[in-house]
C-alpha positions as a Python dict, from the first residue, in 0.01 Angstrom:
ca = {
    (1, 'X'): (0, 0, 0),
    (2, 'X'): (103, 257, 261),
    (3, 'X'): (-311, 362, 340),
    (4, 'X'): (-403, 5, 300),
    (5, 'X'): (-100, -80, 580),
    (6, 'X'): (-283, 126, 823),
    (7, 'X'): (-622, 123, 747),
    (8, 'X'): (-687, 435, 586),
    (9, 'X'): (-964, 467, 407),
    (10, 'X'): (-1010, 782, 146),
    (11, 'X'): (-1340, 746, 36),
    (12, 'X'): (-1492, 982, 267),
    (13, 'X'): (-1397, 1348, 259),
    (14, 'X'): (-1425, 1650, 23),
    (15, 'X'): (-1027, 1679, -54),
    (16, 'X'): (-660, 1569, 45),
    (17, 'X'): (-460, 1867, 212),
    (18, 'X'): (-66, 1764, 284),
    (19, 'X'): (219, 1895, 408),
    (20, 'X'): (576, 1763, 325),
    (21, 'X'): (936, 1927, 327),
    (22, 'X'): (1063, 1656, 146),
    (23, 'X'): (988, 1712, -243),
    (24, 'X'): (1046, 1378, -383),
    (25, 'X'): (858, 1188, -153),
    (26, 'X'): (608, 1473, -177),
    (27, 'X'): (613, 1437, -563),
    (28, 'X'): (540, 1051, -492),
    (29, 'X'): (278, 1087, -274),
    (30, 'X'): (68, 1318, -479),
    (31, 'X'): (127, 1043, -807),
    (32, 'X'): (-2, 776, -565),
    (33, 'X'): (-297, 964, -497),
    (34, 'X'): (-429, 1065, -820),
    (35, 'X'): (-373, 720, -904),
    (36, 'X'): (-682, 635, -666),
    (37, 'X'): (-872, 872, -620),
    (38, 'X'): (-1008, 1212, -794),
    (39, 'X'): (-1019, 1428, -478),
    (40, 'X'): (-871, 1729, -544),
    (41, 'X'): (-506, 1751, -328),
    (42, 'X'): (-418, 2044, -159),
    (43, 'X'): (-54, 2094, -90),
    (44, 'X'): (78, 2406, 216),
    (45, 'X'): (277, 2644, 18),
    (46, 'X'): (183, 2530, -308),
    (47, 'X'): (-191, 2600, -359),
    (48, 'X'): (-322, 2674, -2),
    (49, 'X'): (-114, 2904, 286),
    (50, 'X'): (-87, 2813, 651),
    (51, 'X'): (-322, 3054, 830),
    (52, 'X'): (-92, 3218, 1062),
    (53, 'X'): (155, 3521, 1036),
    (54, 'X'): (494, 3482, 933),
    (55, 'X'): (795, 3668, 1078),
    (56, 'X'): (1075, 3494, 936),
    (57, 'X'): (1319, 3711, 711),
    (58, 'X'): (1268, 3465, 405),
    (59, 'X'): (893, 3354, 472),
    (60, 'X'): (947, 3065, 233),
    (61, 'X'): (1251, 2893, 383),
    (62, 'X'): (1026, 2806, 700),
    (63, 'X'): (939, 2456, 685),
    (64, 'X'): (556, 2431, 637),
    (65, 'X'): (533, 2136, 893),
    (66, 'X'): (650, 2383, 1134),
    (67, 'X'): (384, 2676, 1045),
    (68, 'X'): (118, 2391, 1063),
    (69, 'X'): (251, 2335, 1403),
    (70, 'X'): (240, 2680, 1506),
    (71, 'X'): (-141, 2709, 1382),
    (72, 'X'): (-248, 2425, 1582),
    (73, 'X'): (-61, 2498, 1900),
    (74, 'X'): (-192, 2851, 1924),
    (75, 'X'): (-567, 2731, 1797),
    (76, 'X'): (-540, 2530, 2162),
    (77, 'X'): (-339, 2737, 2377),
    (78, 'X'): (-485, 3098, 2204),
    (79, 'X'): (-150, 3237, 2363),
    (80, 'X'): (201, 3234, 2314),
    (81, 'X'): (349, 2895, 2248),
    (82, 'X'): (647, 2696, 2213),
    (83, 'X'): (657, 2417, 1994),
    (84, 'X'): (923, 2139, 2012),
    (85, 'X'): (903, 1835, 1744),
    (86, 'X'): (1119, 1550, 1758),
    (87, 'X'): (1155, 1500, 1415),
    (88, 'X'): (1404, 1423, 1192),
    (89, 'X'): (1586, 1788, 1316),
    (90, 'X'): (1442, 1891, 1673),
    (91, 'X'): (1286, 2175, 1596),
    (92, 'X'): (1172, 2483, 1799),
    (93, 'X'): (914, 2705, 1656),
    (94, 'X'): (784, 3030, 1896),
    (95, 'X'): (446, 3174, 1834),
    (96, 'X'): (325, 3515, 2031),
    (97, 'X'): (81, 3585, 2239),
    (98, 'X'): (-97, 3724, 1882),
    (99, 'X'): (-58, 3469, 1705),
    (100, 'X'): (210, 3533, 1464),
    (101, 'X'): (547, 3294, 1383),
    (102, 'X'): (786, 3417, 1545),
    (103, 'X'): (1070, 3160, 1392),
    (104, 'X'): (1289, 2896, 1630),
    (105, 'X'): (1572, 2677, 1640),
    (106, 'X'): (1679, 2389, 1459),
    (107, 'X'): (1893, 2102, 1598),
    (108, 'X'): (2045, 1755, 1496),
    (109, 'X'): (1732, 1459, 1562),
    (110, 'X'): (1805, 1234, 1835),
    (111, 'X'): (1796, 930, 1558),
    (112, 'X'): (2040, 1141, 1347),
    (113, 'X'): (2253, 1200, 1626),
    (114, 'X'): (2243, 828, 1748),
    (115, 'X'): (2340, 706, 1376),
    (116, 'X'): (2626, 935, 1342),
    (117, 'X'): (2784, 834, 1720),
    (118, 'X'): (2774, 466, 1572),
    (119, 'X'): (2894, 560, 1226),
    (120, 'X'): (3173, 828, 1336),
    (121, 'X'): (3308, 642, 1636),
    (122, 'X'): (3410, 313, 1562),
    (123, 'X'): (3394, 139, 1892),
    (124, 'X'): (3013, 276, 1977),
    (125, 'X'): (2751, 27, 1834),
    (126, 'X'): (2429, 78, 1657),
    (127, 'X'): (2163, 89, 1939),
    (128, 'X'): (1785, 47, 1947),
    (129, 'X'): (1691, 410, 2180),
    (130, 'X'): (1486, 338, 2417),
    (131, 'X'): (1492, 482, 2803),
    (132, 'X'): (1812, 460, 2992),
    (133, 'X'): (1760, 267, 3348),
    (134, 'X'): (1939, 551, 3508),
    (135, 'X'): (2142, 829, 3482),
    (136, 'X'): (2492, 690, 3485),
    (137, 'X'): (2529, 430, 3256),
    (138, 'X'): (2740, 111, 3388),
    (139, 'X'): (2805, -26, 2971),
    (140, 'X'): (2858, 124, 2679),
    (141, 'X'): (2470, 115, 2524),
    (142, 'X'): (2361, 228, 2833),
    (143, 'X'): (2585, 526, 2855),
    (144, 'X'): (2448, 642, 2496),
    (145, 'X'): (2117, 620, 2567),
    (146, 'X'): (2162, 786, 2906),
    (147, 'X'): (2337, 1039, 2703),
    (148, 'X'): (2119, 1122, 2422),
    (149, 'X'): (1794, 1078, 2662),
    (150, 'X'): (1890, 1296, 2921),
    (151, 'X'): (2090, 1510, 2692),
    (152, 'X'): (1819, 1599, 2511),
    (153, 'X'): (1598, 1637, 2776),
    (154, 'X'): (1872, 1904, 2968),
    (155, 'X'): (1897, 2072, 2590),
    (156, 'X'): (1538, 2122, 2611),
    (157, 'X'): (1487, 2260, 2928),
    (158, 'X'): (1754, 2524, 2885),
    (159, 'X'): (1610, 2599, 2568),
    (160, 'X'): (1308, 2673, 2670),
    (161, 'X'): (1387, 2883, 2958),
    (162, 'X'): (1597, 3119, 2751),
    (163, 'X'): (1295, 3168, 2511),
    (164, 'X'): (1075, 3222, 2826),
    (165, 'X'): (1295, 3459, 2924),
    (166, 'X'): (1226, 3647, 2567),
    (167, 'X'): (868, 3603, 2510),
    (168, 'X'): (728, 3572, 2841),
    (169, 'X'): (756, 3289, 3133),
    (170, 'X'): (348, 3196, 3123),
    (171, 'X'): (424, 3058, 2748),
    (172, 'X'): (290, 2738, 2742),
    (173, 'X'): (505, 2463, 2579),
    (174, 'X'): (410, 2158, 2364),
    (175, 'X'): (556, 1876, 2204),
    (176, 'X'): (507, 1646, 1900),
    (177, 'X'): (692, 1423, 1688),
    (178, 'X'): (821, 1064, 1729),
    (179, 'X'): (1065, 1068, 2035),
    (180, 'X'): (826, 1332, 2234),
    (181, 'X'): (693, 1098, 2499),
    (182, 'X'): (1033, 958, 2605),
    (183, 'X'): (1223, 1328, 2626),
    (184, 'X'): (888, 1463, 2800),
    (185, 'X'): (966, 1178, 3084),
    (186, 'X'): (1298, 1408, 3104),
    (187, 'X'): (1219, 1733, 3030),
    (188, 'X'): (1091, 1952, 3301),
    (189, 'X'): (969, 2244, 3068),
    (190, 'X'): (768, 2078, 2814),
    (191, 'X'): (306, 2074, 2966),
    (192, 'X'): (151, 1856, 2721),
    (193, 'X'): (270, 1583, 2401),
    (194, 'X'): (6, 1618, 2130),
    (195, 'X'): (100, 1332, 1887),
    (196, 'X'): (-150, 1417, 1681),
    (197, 'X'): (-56, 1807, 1648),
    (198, 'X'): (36, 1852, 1269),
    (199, 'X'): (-290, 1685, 1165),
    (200, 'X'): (-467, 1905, 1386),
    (201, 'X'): (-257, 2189, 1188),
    (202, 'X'): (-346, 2072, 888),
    (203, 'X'): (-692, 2074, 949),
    (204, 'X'): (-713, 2430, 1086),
    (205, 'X'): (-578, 2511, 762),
    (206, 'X'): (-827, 2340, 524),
    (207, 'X'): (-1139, 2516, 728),
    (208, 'X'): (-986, 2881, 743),
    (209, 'X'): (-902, 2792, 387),
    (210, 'X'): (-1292, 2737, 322),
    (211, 'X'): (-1421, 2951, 502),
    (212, 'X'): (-1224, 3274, 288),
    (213, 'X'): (-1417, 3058, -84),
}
């Protein structure tokens, strides 16, 4: 249903690679799959490794989105790299100048953070986000979305100039995920939004993957 929705067409191709921190729905996909098609499905972490070195004390605990990430960012920058995604968590991920995962910060996603102001504070309502008219909000809906917009646009700026600070000042930053292009419009730090970055990732990893067979 979900392929059909948007036109996705599986016929072509030599196999399926994903990449999903959620198991269930990850167990769901895969069933939906081999219920149309033989290819054979690759899954990160299970039967295929992102290429790229990992620093992290527990390797495994790294979400694989992220390491997917960190392979595509540094296949287009070929430098050190900061990657922010606006997913469900904000996440920061660091790769050096070699190439290697260097690990990141995680924070609270804007959406998670807007559902929890409405569902913790009983006079805030549920909001649609969308970009504040300016700064200083003159009504309540306004004020939140000034808030979380520009909050989250300061938050990333001063983020990223600490880790500059640590890993060098010419690191180039990027951004992904669903909220990217409306922080980017206030967010100082971040060069470039690559929508498309995890499926570039992902990618990257099925050719250095068959190019080692």
């Amino acid at each position: 249903k979900i392929l059909a929705q948007h036109k996705v067409n599986i016929g072509g191709g030599d196999d399926i690679i994903i990449s999903s921190v959620v198991p269930d729905v990850l167990m769901r996909i895969k069933k939906g799959l081999r219920g149309i098609c033989k290819k054979k499905i690759l899954v990160v972490s299970e039967n295929i490794d992102a290429p790229i070195k990992n620093l992290y004390a527990a390797p495994r605990q790294v979400g694989q989105d992220r390491l997917v990430n960190g392979v595509a960012a540094y296949k287009r920058v070929k430098g050190s790299v900061i990657v922010i995604d606006f997913g469900t968590a904000v996440t920061f991920d660091i790769i050096s100048k070699s190439g290697a995962y260097m690990g990141g910060l995680i924070f609270p996603g804007i959406e998670l953070s807007l559902k929890s102001l409405a569902h913790n504070a009983a006079l805030l309502p549920h909001i649609v986000l969308e970009a504040p008219s300016s700064l200083i909000g003159k009504t309540t809906k306004e004020s939140m979305k000034s808030g979380l917009v520009y909050g989250y646009g300061a938050l990333c700026d001063g983020i990223v100039r600490q880790l500059k600070a640590k890993v060098g000042k010419d690191t180039k930053v990027l951004a992904t995920g669903g909220h990217s292009f409306l922080i980017h419009k206030h967010c100082k730090e971040i060069d470039r939004v690559i929508p498309e970055l995890t499926f570039e990732g992902l990618k990257h990893t099925y050719i250095c993957r068959a190019k080692r067979n």
